[in-house]
KOLZA-153179 format. One record per residue (C-alpha): residue in three letters; chain; x, y, z negated. Coordinates in steps of 0.05 Angstrom, whole numbers. Layout:
residues N
{"ALA" "A" {X Y Z}} ...
end
This chain:
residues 560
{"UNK" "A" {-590 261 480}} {"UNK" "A" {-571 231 409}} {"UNK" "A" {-622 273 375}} {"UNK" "A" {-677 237 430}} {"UNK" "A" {-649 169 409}} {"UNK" "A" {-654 174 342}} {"UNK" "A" {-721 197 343}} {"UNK" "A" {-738 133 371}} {"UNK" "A" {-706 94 329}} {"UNK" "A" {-738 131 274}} {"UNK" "A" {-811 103 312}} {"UNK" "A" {-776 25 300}} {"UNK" "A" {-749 29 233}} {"UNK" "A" {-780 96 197}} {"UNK" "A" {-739 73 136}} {"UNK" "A" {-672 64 159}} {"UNK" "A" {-610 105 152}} {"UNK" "A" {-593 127 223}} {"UNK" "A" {-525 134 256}} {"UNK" "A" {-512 139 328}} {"UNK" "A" {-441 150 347}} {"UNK" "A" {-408 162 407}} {"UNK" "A" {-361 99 427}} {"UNK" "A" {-289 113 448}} {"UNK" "A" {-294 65 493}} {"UNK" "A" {-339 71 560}} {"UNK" "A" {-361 9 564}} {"UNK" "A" {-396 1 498}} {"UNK" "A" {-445 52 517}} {"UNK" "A" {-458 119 520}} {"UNK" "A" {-481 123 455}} {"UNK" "A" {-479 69 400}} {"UNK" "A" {-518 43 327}} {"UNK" "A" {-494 -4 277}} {"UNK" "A" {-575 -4 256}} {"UNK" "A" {-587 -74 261}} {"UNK" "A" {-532 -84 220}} {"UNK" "A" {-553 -53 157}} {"UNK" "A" {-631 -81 163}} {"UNK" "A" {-602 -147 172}} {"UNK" "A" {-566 -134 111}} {"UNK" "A" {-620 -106 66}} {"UNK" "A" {-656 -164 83}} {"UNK" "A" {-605 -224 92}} {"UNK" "A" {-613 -236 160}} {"UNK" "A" {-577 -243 219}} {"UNK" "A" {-552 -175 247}} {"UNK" "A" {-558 -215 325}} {"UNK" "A" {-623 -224 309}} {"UNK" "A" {-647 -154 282}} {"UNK" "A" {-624 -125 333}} {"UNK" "A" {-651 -165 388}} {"UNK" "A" {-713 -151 350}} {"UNK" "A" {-705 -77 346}} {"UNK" "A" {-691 -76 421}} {"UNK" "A" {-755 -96 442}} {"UNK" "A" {-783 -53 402}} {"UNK" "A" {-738 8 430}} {"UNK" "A" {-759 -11 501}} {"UNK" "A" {-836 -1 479}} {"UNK" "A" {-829 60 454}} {"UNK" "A" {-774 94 498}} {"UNK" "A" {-798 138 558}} {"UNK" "A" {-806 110 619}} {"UNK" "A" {-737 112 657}} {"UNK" "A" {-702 149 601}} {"UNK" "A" {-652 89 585}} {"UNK" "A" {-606 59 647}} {"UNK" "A" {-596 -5 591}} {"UNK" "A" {-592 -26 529}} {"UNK" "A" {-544 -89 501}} {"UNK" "A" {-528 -115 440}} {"UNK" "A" {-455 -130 430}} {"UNK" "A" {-406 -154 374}} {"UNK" "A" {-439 -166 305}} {"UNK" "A" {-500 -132 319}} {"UNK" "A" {-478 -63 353}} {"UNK" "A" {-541 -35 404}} {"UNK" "A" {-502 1 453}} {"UNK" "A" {-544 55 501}} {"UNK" "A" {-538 80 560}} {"UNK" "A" {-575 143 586}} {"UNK" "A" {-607 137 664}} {"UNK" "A" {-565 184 701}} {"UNK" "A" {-637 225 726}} {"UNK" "A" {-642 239 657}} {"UNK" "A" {-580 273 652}} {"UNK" "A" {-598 313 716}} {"UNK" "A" {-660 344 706}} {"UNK" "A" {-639 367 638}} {"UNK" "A" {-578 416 665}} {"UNK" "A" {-627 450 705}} {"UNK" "A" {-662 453 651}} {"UNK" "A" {-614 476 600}} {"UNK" "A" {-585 526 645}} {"UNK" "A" {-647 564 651}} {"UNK" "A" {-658 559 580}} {"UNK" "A" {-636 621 545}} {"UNK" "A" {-597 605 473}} {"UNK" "A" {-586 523 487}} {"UNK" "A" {-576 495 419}} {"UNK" "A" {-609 539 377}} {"UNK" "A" {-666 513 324}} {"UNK" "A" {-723 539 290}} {"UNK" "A" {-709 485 237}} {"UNK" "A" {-692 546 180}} {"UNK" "A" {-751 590 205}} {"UNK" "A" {-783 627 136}} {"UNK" "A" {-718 588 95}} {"UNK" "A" {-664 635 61}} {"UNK" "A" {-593 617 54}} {"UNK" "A" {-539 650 10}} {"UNK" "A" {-468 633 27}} {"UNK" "A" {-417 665 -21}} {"UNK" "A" {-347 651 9}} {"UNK" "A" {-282 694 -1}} {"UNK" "A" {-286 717 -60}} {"UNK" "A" {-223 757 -66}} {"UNK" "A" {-198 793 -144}} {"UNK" "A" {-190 869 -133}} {"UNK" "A" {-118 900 -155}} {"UNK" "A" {-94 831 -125}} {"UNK" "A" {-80 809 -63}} {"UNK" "A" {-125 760 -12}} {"UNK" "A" {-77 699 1}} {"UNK" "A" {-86 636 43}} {"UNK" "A" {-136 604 -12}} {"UNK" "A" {-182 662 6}} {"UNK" "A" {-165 642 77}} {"UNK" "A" {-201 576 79}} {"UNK" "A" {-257 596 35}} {"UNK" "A" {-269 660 78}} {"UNK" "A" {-260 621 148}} {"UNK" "A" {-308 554 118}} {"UNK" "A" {-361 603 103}} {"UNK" "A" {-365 645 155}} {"UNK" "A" {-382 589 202}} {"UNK" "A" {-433 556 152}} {"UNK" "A" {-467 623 151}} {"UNK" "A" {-463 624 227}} {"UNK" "A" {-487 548 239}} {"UNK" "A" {-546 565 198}} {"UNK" "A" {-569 626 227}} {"UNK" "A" {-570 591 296}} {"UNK" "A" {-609 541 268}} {"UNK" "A" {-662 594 240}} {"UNK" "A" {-644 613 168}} {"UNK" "A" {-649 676 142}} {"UNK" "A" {-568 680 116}} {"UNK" "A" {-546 725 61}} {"UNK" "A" {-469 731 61}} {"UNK" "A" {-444 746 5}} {"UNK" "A" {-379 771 -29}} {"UNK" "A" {-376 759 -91}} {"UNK" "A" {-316 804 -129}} {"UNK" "A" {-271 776 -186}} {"UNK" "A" {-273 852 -219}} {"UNK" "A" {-279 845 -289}} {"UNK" "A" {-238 808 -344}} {"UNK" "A" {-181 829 -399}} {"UNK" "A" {-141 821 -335}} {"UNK" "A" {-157 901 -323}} {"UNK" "A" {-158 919 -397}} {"UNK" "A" {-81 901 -378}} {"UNK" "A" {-75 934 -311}} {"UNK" "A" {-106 1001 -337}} {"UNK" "A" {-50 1002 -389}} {"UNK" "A" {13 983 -338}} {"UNK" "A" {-19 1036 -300}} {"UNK" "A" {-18 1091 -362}} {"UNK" "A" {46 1068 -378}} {"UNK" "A" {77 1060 -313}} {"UNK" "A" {30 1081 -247}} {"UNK" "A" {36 1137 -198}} {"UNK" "A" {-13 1154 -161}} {"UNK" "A" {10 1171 -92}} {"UNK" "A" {50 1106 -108}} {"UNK" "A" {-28 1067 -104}} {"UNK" "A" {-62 1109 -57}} {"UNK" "A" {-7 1089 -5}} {"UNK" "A" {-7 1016 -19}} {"UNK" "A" {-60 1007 -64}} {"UNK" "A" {-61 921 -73}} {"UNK" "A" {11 922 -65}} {"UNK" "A" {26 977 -117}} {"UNK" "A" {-29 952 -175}} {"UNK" "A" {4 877 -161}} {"UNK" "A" {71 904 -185}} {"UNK" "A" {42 937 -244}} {"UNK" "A" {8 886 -278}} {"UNK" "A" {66 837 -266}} {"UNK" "A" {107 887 -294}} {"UNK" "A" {58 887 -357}} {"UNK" "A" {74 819 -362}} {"UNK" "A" {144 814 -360}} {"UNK" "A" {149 873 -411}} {"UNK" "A" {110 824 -454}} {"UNK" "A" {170 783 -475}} {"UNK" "A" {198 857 -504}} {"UNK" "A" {142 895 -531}} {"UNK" "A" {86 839 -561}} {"UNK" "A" {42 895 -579}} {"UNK" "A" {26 911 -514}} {"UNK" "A" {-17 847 -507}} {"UNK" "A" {-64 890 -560}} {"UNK" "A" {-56 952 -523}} {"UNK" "A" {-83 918 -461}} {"UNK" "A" {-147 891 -502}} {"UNK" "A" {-166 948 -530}} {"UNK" "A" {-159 987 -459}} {"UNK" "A" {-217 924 -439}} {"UNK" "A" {-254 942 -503}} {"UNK" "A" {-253 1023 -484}} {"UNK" "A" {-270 995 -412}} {"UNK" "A" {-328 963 -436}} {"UNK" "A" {-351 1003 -477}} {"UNK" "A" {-354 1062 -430}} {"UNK" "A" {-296 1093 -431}} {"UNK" "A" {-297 1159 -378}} {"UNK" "A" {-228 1153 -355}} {"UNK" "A" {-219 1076 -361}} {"UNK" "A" {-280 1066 -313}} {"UNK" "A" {-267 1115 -265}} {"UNK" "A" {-186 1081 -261}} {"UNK" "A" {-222 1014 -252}} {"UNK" "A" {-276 1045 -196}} {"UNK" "A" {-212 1076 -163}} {"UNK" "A" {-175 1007 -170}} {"UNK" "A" {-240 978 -146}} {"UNK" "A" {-252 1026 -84}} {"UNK" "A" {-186 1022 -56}} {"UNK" "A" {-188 945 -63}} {"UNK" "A" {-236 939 -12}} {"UNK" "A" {-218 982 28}} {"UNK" "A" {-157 935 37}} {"UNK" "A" {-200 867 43}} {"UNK" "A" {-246 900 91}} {"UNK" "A" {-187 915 136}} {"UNK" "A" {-166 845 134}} {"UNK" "A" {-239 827 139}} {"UNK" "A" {-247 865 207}} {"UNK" "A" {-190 838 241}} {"UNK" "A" {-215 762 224}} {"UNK" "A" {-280 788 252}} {"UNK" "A" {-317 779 182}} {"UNK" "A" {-378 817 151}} {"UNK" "A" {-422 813 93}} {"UNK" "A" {-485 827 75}} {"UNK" "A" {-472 838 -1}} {"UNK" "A" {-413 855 -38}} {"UNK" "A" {-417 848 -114}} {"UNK" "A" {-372 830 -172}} {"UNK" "A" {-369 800 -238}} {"UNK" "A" {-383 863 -261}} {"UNK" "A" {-449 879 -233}} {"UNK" "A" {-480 826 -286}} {"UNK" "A" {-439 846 -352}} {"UNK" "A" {-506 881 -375}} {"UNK" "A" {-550 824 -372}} {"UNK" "A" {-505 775 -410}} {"UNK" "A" {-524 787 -474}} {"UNK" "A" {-600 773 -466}} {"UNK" "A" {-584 723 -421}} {"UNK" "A" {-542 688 -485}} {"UNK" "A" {-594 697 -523}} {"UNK" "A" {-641 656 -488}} {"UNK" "A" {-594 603 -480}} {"UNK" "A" {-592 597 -563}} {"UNK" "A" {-664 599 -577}} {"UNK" "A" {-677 542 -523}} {"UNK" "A" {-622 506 -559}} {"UNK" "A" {-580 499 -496}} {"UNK" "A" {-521 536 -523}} {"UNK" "A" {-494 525 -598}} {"UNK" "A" {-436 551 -642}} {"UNK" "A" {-375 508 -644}} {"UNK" "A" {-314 533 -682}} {"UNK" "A" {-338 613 -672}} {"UNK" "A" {-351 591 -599}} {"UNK" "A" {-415 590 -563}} {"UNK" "A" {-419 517 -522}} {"UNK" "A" {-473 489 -479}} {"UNK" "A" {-476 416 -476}} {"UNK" "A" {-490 383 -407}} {"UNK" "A" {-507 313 -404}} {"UNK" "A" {-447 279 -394}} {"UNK" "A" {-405 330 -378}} {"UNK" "A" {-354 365 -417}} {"UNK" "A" {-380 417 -457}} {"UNK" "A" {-388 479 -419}} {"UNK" "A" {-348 540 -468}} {"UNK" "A" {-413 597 -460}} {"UNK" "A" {-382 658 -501}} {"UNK" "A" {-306 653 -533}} {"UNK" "A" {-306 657 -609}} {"UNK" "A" {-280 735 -595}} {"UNK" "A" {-339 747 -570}} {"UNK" "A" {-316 758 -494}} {"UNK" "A" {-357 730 -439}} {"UNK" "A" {-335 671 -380}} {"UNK" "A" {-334 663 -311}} {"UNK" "A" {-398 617 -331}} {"UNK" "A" {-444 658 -364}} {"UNK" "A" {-439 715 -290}} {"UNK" "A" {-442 662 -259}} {"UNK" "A" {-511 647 -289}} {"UNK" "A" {-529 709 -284}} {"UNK" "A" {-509 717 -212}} {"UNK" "A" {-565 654 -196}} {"UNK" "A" {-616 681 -234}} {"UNK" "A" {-609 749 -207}} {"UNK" "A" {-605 715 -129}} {"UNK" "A" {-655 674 -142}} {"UNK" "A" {-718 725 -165}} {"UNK" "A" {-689 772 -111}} {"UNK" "A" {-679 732 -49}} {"UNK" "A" {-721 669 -66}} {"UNK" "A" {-671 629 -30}} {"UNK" "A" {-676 555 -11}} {"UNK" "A" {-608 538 -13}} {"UNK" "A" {-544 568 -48}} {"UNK" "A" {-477 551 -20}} {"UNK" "A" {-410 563 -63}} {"UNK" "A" {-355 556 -17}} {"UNK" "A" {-296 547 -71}} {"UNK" "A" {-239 502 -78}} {"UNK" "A" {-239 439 -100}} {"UNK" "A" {-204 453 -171}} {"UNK" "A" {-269 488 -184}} {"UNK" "A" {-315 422 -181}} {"UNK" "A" {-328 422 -257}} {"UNK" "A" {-341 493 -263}} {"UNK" "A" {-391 481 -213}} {"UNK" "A" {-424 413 -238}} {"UNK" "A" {-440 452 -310}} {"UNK" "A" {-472 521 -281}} {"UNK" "A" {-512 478 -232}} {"UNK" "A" {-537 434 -289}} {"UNK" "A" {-548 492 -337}} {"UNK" "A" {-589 528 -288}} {"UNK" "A" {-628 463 -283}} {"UNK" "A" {-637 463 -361}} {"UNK" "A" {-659 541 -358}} {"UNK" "A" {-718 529 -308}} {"UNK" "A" {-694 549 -246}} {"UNK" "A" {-730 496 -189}} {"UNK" "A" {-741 497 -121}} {"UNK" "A" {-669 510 -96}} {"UNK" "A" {-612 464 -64}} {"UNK" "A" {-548 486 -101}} {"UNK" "A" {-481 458 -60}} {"UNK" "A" {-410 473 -78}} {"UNK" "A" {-374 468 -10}} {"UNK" "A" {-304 439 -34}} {"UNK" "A" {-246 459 5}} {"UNK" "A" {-170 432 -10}} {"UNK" "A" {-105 457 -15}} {"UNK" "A" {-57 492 41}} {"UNK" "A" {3 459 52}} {"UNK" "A" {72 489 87}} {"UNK" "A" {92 450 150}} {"UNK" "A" {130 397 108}} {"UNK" "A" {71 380 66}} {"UNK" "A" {89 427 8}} {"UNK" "A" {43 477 -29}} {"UNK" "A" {50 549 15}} {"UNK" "A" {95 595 -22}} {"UNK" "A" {149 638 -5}} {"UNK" "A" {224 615 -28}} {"UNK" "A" {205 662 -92}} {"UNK" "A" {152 613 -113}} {"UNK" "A" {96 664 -102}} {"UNK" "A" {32 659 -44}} {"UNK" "A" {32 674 15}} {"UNK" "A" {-9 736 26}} {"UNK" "A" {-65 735 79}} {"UNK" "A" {-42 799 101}} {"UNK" "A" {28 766 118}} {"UNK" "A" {-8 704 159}} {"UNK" "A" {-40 747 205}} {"UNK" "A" {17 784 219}} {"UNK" "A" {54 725 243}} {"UNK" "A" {5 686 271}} {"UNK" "A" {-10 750 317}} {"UNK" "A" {65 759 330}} {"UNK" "A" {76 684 348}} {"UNK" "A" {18 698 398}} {"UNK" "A" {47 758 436}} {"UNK" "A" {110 716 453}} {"UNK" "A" {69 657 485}} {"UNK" "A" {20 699 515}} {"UNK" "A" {75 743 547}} {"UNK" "A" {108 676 566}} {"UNK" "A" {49 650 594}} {"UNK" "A" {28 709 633}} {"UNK" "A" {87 764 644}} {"UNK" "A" {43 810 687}} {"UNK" "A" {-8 823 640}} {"UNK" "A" {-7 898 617}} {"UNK" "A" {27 916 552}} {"UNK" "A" {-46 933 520}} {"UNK" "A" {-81 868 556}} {"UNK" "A" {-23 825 517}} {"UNK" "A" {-41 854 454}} {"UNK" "A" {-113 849 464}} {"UNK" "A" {-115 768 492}} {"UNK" "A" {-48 765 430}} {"UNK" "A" {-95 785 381}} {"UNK" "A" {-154 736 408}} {"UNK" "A" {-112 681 415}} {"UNK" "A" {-78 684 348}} {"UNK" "A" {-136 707 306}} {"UNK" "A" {-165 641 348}} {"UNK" "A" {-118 590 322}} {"UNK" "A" {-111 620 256}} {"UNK" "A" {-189 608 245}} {"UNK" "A" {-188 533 290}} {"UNK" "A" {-126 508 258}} {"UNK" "A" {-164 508 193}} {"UNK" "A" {-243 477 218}} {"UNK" "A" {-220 430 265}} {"UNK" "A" {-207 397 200}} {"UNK" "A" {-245 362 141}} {"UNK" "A" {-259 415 87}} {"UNK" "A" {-245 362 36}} {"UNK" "A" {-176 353 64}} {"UNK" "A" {-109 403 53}} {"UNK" "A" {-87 448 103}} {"UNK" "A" {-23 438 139}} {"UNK" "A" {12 507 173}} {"UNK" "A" {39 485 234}} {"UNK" "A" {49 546 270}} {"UNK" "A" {70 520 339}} {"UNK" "A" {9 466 337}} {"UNK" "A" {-38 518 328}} {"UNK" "A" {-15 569 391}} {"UNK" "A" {-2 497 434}} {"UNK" "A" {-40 511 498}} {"UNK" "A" {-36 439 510}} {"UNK" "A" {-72 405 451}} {"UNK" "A" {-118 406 391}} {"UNK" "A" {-126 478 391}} {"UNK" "A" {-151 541 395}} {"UNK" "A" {-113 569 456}} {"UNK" "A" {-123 509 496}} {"UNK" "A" {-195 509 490}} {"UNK" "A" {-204 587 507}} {"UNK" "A" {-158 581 569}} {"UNK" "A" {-213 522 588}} {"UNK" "A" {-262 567 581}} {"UNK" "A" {-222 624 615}} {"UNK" "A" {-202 574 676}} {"UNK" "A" {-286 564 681}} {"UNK" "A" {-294 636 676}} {"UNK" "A" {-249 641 739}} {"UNK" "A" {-286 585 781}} {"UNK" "A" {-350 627 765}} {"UNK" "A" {-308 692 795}} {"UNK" "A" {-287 663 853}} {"UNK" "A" {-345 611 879}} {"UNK" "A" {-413 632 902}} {"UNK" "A" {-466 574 902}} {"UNK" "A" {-490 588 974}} {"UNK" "A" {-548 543 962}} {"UNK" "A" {-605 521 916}} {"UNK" "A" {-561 466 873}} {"UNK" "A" {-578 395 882}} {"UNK" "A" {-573 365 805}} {"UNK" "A" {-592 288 832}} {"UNK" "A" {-523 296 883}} {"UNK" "A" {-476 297 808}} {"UNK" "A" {-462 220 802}} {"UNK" "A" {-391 221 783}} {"UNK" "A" {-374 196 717}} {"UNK" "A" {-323 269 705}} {"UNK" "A" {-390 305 717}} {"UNK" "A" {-433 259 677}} {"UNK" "A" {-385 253 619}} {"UNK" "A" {-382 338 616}} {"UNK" "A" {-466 335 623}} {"UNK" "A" {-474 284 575}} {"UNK" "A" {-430 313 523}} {"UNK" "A" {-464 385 529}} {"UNK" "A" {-527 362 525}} {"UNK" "A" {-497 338 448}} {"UNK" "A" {-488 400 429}} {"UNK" "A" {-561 415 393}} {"UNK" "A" {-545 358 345}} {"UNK" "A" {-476 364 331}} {"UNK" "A" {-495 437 303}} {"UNK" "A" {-553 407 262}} {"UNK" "A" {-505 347 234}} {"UNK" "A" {-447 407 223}} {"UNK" "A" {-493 443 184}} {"UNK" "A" {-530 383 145}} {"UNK" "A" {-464 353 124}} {"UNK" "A" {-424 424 111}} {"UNK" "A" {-378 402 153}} {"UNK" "A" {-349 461 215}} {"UNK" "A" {-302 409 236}} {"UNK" "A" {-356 368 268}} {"UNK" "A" {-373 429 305}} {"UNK" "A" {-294 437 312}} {"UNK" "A" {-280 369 344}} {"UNK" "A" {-342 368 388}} {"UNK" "A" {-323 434 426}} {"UNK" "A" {-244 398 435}} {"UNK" "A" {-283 341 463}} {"UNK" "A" {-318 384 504}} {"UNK" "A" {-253 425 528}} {"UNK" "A" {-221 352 548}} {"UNK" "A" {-271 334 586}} {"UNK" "A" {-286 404 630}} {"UNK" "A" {-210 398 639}} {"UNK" "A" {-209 327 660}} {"UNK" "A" {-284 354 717}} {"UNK" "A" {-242 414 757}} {"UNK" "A" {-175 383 753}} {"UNK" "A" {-197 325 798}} {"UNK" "A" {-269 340 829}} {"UNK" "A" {-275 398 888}} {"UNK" "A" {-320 459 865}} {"UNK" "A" {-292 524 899}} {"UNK" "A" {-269 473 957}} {"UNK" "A" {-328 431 963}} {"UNK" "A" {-360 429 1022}} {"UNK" "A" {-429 409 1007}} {"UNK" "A" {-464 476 996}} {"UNK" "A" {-512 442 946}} {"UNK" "A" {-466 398 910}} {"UNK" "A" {-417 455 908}} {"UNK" "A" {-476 498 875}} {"UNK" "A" {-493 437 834}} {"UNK" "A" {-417 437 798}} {"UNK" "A" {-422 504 797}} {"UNK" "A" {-475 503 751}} {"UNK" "A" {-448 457 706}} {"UNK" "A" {-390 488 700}} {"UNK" "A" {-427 564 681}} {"UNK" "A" {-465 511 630}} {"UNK" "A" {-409 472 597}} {"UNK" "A" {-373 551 589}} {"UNK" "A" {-431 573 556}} {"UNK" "A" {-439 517 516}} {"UNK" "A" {-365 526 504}} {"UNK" "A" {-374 600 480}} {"UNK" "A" {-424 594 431}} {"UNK" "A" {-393 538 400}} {"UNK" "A" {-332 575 398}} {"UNK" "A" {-363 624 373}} {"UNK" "A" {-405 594 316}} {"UNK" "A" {-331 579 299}} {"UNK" "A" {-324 655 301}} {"UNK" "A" {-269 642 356}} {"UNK" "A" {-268 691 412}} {"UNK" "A" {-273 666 483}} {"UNK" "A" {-239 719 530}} {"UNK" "A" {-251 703 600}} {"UNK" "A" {-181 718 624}} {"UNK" "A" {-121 688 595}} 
end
């Protein structure tokens, strides 16, 4: 419905910027624009006026019986509402219609989302969380609207970091001691390296020239850092399955080293990178100066990361690249995208998807007492834990193996909810009971609405050809109205990067299916084709339900 009413605003004022919001309160409308408002500003005028204007206009253009009425209220506000026949016809409609929502708006576009992004011979923590969970659902949003998505991983695996781990590990390692906790075991090592620092300086030269030997081929220092490498993953990709995660492309820092130097090279004779102080710079408009090459010679983050676009960009062709990386990263970002920009590369939408910090339940940074992050690994565990307990609470006569199962849906669930339901820009607060409440903003609470749906499908057979025109309650137009939302709120999710959009919708949804079969009749009705009308919007506000969930990359069980 919004996406109809913008379009014809868009016939009225082609030039405007368009917002129409839902009101909070029913009797400003279904659906609400502050239009008139800006025009009259733009063109000093009286908002009252404009929009009296703009609804004459409207009515012209508008299809015959689509709007019950249109007012103008308050400063200038046009508040809509949507003739209740409308409404009808289109859940028969939609319920025939296989894959509601879904757009064709990306058809023949790529789209590369790198997200997660996890250092091998270290551990994933809850940073890798949010970028992992914020990028899976971008990549998700996008393919249901039509784009061709390329997920990809993208490895920190190279760096004097390892020139230092392959040393604590010829000093120190054993390895039955890695090959039964690989991430664990390396982690200890190289903070081990560290600490012996403080005694034995020289063994910050020892680990550079184990980097330098690593570079430089070394047999037995590559195949350490393919082993360190190998058993990495297969670490992350555990993690990775239980979060329900995949990739299309896995590749690290590494997988560019060889291209560097030419790539330098070109960088110098189209005077975008100069010496400064035995450094190699590149100066970007106003920005800092972007360090290229370190006076050592040694390579940055930077120059892969160059690399990396112009590699993705002759392969793939892509029309959009999406880096979803924390915020402290926003400089980083604003030079490569510039530089590539200076070294020709055209034709592709470059968007670092911020994310902020994650906070304990008192507002402080997450760390254990120790000072050190949280591992991933750790989160899950708890979260899952946490779940079992409510869900055996909540349902004692489940089997032991269906409490695991819905345990693991449930907690996996709020894990991934608790983080989109909000702004990306904003920090992350761990409240553990919040996220497994079956009563509010959550995960849980919205699968049990599906689940209790689910069970009204179970139990109730239509009995008749439904009757759309018989749903006049306001419980069963609010549910219909806000369904028939979804195909924008997806398109708006993925225009503005923003899952929580998605996130808060499907809430808004939950409340109001709640709010329908908590006071209006379906398996009791008595009306054969009213009861077969509710029954079908019930199957289509669960299905609507599911794939938002979903999109979320939140399982919907249908028993709980």
């Amino acid at each position: 419905m919004r996406g109809q009413i913008i379009k014809i605003l868009k016939k009225v004022a082609p030039y405007a910027s368009l917002e129409v919001n839902v009101p909070e309160v029913s009797e400003f409308g279904h659906f609400s624009t502050n239009i008139a408002m800006r025009l009259a500003s733009e063109k000093g005028r009286k908002p009252l006026e404009v929009a009296g204007e703009l609804v004459s206009k409207i009515l012209k253009v508008s299809p015959r019986g689509f709007f019950e009425r249109i007012e103008v209220a308050g400063q200038g506000f046009i508040n809509f509402w949507i003739e209740k026949s409308v409404l009808q016809k289109e859940l028969l409609a939609v319920h025939e219609k296989k894959g509601f929502g879904k757009s064709k708006a990306g058809k023949g576009k790529k789209v590369i989302v790198e997200y997660s992004s996890p250092n091998i011979a270290k551990p994933m923590h809850v940073g890798h969380l949010r970028s992992t969970l914020i990028g899976d659902a971008l990549a998700n949003i996008h393919e249901f609207l039509g784009y061709e998505v390329i997920r990809w991983n993208y490895l920190g695996d190279w760096g004097t970091q390892f020139g230092k781990l392959i040393s604590a590990y010829k000093l120190w390692g054993k390895r039955q001691e890695v090959e039964k906790a690989p991430i664990g075991t390396l982690l200890k090592l190289y903070v081990k390296f560290h600490e012996e620092l403080d005694k034995q300086p020289e063994l910050e030269e020892m680990g550079r020239e184990e980097f330098r030997k690593f570079e430089e081929g070394d047999h037995e220092n590559r195949r350490l850092w393919l082993w360190f490498r190998r058993e990495s993953l297969r670490e992350f990709n555990a993690i990775y399955k239980r979060l329900g995660v995949k990739f299309d492309v896995t590749l690290g820092e590494s997988f560019y080293e060889k291209g560097l130097k030419p790539l330098i090279e070109r960088l110098i004779r189209r005077g975008i990178a100069k010496e400064s102080e035995g450094a190699l710079i590149a100066q970007v408009g106003e920005l800092p100066p972007a360090l290229i090459r370190k006076s050592d010679g040694a390579t940055l983050y930077i120059t892969r990361d160059l690399a990396n676009i112009e590699y993705r960009v002759k392969k793939y062709k892509p029309a959009k690249i999406l880096y979803v990386v924390a915020n402290e990263q926003a400089l980083h970002f604003e030079q490569l995208f510039a530089i590539a920009r200076l070294i020709g590369i055209r034709g592709v939408e470059f968007e670092h998807v911020k994310f902020g910090l994650v906070l304990g339940e008192g507002g402080e940074k997450f760390s254990t007492r120790e000072g050190k992050t949280i591992h991933l690994e750790e989160v899950i565990e708890k979260i899952i834990r946490l779940a079992q307990g409510v869900v055996s609470k909540k349902n004692p006569g489940l089997s032991e193996r269906e409490k695991k199962q819905i345990a693991e849906a449930v907690g996996i669930g709020a894990l991934k909810y608790n983080d989109l339901r909000e702004h990306r820009h904003s920090d992350l607060v761990f409240d553990w009971n919040r996220m497994l409440d079956f009563t509010g903003d959550s995960a849980p609470y919205i699968q049990y609405t599906y689940a209790r749906m689910q069970s009204i499908k179970r139990k109730v057979r239509a009995g008749a050809k439904p009757d759309a025109s018989l749903l006049e309650l306001e419980n069963e137009l609010s549910v219909l109205r806000k369904v028939l939302d979804f195909p924008y709120v997806v398109t708006a999710s993925a225009e503005a990067l923003t899952p929580n959009t998605l996130a808060r919708y499907t809430y808004e949804l939950a409340v109001l299916a709640n709010k329908f079969y908590e006071t209006t009749p379906v398996m009791k009705e008595e009306d054969v084709k009213l009861r077969a009308a509710r029954l079908v919007l019930v199957d289509v506000a669960a299905g609507v339900l599911k794939r938002a969930l979903n999109l979320l990359g939140v399982s919907t069980p249908s028993r709980l």
